[in-house]
N, C-alpha and C positions, 0 to 999 in steps of 0.2 A: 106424766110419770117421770121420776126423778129415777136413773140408771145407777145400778151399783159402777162408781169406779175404779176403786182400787180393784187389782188382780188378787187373785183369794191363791192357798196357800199350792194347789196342786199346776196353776199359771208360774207361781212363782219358784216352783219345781222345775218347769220346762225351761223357765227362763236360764235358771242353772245350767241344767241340760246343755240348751243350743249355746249357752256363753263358753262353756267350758268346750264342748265340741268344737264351736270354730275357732277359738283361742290354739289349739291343739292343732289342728285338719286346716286352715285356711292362713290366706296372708295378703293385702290386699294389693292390686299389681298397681304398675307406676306405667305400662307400656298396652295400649287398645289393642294388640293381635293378641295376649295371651287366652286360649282356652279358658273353658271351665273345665274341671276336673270331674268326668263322669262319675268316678268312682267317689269323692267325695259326695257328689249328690245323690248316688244309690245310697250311701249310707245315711245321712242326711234326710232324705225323704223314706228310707225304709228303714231305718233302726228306729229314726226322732217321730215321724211324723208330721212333717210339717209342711208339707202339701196337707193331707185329708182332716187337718185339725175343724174347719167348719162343714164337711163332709159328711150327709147322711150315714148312718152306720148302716145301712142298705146299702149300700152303693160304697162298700168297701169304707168308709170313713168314719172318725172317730167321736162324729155327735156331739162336738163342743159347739164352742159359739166365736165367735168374733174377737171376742177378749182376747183368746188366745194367737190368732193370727197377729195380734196387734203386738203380743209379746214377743213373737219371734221376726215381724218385721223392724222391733226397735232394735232386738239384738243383731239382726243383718247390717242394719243402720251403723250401727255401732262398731261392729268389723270390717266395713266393708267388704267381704267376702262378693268375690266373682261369681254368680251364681243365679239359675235362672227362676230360682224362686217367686219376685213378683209379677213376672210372667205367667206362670202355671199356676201358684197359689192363689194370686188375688185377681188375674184378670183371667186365664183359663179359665177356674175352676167357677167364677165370679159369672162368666157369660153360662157356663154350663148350667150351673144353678138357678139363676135367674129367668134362663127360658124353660125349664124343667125339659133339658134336653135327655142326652142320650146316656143312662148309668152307666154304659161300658164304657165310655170315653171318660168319664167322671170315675171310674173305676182304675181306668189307666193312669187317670193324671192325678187319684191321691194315692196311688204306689210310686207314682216317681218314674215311673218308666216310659211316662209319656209323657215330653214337656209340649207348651201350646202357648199362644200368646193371641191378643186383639191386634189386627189392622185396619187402623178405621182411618185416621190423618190423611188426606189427600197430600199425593205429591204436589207440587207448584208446577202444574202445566195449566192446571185452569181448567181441566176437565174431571168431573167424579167418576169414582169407576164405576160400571154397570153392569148389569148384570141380566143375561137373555137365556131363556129357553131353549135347549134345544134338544131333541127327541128323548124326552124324557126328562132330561138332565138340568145341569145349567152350567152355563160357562160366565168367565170374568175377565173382566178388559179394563184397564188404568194400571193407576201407579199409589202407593201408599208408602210412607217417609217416617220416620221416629218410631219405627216398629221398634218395640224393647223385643230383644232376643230374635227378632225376626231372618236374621242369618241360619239359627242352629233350630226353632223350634221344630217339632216335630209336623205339630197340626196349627192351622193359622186360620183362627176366627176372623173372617173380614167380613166388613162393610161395605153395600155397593147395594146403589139404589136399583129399585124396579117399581115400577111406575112413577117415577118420582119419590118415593117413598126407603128409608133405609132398610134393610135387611140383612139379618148375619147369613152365613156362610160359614161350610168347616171345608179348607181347602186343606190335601195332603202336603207334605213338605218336597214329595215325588210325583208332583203331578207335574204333566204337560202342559209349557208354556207358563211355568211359573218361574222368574229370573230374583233373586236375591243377590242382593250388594252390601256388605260390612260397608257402614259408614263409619269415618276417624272422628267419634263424639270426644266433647270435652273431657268426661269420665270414663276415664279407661276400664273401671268396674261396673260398667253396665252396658252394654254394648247393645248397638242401637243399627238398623238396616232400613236400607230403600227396597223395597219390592215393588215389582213389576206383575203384573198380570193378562198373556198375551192368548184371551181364548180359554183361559183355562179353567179344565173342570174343577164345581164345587158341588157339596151339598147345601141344600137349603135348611138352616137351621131354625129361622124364625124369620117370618116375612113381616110380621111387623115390630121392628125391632126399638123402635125411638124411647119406648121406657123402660125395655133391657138395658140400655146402653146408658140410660141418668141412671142407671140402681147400680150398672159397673162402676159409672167415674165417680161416684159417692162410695163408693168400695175401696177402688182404686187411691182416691187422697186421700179416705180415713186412713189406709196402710201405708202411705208415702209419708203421712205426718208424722206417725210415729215411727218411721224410718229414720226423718229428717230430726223425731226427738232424739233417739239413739247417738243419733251421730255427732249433736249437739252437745249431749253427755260428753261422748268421745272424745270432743275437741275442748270440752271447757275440760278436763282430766291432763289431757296432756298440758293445757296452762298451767294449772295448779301445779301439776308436778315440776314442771321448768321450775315458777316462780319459784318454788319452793326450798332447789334444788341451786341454779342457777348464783353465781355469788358475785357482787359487783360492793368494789369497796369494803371487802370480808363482809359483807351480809347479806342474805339471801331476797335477790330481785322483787321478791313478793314480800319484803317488808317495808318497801317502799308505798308511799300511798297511791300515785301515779296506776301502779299493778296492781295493787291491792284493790281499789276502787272498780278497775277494769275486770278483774275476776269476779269480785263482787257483781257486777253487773251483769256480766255474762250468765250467770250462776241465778237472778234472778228471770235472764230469758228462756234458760231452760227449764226452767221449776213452771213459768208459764205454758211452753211448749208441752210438758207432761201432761199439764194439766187438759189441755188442748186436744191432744191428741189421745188421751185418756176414756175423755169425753165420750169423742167420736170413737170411737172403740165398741164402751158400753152400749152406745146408743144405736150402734149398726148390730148389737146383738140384742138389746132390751127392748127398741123402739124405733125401729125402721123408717113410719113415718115421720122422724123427727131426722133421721139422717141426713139430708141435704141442708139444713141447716148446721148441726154441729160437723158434717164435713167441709163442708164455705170454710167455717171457722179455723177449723182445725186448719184449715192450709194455705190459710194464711197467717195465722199466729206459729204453728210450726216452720212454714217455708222464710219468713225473713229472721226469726230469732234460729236457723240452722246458719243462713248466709251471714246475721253477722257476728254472731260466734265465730264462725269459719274464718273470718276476718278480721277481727277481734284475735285468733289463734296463732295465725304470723306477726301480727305487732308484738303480741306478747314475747312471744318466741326472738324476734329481732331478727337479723343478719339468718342462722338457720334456720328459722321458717321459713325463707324464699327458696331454699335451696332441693335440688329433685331429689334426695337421700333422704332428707325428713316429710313426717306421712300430711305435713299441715294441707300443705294445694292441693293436697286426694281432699281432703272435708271440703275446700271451697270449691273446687269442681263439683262434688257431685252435690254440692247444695244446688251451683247455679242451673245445673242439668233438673235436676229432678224436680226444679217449680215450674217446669214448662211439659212435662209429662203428660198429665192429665188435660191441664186448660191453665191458659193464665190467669195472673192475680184479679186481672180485669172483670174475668169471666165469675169468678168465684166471689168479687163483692158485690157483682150482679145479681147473682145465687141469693147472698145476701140480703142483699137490700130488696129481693122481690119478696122474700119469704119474711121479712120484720114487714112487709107493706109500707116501706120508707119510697 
């Protein structure tokens, strides 16, 4: 089955919406300790929507499909806005859904008033964390590293084996013997934490978790891609405009063939990237069983035409695109950040090449 891709006219409604919203409300920082602005994300998630947009309309949510999480992860992409959005939208609400957990929590987190994220990553000690019985209960022991939002989330899906085998978990953000540490990530607008886990209680949300967890990171990079498309937009826009703007020898930079060629080009890897992550969009709302496949794609044809856009953005630019006052090194930070999110490129032409049977 062949996915509708283009975004039809009430996507392209929203897209307005959140463009205009955070063009307004948002501004992307240049310094890793700033907050997110609660009060921007109350409104954001309770005026727009944009947590409960793939959210049963049972369970508090708005009954769309994927298409549209796609369109408000390109406009995030796009702003960079501070914000704990692919936290809650795409891997909260993604793990919630996936195991057909618990509606009130799924209820909480597409109002916005409850943000959540995945910790699955093992820290670098060489040990996984696990997870034991105990009178009733169940407690967690290790460490887990690139938690996205994992300093401020509210509720923290993790990962931690029993019997050998992975299982989620919903640990509170107040529970005992849970230690969080802000890590200083490359991207100051996506903040990223070490967590610890010393004994501490969790629920048990799904004991057999290993095809939850491929149906999230096929989630997770459809929406990173077209993040990574947004962004790419972003940055091939502020070229254009330089070149266009920019005047060397009384005429403008971008009538040169040098720039002209190089915007050209750029211009052709985002139209690919669209297309990419477009894809994967439809296809994680028309055709699920095709997902892993157009998400591989997707993230790797979005992930290197965002980096070298992003890169391509400071040549263009010259002398001021090195410097901290212009927004160029926010696009190549959060390109180089955001391909290691999910899984590396490695792991994704792996994806790849087992599903073509190469």
């Amino acid at each position: 089955m062949i996915p509708r891709l283009t975004p039809d006219a009430d996507a392209e409604d929203l897209r307005a919406a959140v463009r205009d919203f955070l063009a307004r409300h948002t501004e992307p920082a240049r310094e890793p300790d700033r907050p997110w602005d609660p009060t921007v994300w109350k409104r954001l998630a309770g005026e727009l929507g944009v947590v409960a947009l793939d959210v049963p309309e049972a369970a508090g949510g708005a009954g769309a499909t994927f298409r549209e999480v796609g369109v408000v992860a390109e406009e995030l992409g796009r702003s960079l806005a501070r914000l704990p959005w692919f936290s809650t939208a795409v891997l909260g609400v993604g793990v919630l859904l996936h195991t057909g957990g618990n509606d009130e929590l799924l209820a909480e987190l597409a109002a916005g008033s409850t943000t959540a994220t995945l910790a699955e990553r093992e820290a670098p000690s060489g040990q996984a964390t696990r997870a034991e019985e105990d009178a009733g209960g169940w407690r967690l022991t290790g460490g887990k590293t690139l938690v996205v939002e994992g300093a401020t989330a509210d509720l923290l899906f993790a990962v931690a084996a029993v019997d050998g085998e992975p299982a989620l978990f919903v640990v509170d953000a107040e529970a005992d013997g849970l230690i969080r540490a802000p890590m200083r990530a490359l991207d100051p607008n996506r903040q990223l934490a070490d967590v610890v886990f010393d004994r501490t209680p969790a629920t048990l949300l799904a004991a057999d978790a290993q095809a939850v967890l491929d149906r999230v990171h096929d989630r997770a990079a459809s929406a990173l891609a077209c993040e990574q498309t947004g962004g790419a937009a972003a940055a091939l826009e502020l070229s254009a405009t330089y070149a266009a703007q920019r005047l060397q020898f009384g005429r403008p930079i971008g009538s040169f063939q040098a720039i002209k060629h190089r915007c050209a080009d750029m211009a052709v890897r985002v139209e690919a990237a669209r297309s990419a992550s477009l894809w994967a969009a439809a296809t994680a709302a028309d055709d699920p069983a095709e997902l892993p496949t157009a998400a591989a794609t997707a993230a790797l044809v979005c992930g290197d035409a965002y980096r070298w856009v992003a890169a391509e953005t400071v040549q263009v630019h010259g002398g001021i695109g090195f410097t901290w006052e212009h927004p160029a090194h926010l696009h190549v930070r959060r390109a180089a950040t955001t391909a290691v999110l999910v899984a590396e490129h490695a792991a994704h032409r792996e994806t790849l090449l087992a599903r073509l049977g190469i």
